[in-house]
N, C-alpha and C positions, 0 to 999 in steps of 0.2 A: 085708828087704833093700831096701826101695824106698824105706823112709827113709832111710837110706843115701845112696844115690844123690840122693835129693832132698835131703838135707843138704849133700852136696858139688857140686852142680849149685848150692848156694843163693849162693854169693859167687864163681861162675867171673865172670872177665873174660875173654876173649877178644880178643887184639889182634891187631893184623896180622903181629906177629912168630909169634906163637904159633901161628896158622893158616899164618903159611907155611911153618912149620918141619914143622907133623905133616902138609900139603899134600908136601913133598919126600916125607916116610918111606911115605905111600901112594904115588905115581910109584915110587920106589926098590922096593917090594916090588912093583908090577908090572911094573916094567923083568923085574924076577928071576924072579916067576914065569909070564906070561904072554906076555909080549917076547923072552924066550931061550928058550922053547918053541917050537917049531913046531905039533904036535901044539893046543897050549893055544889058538896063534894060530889053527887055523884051526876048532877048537871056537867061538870067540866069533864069529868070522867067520860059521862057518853058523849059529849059534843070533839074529844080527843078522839075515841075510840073513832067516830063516825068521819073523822076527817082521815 
């Protein structure tokens, strides 16, 4: 499996479009699941505060 992966990691490029397009879809899925939670907000809030 790690060939794989290391096969496909072997000709990534990474541009700035590319990063800031998978950059929104992580924001986007925290907006959804940690942002519109209350409950979730203040789990990170105390697991911050306590570290």
């Amino acid at each position: 499996m790690i060939e794989f992966e290391a096969d496909r990691m072997h000709g990534l490029i990474l541009t700035d479009d590319v990063i800031a397009s998978e950059h929104d879809v992580v924001l986007e899925g925290r907006r959804q699941r940690i942002d519109g939670n209350p409950q979730a907000l203040l789990g990170k809030k105390s697991i911050a505060a306590l570290y």
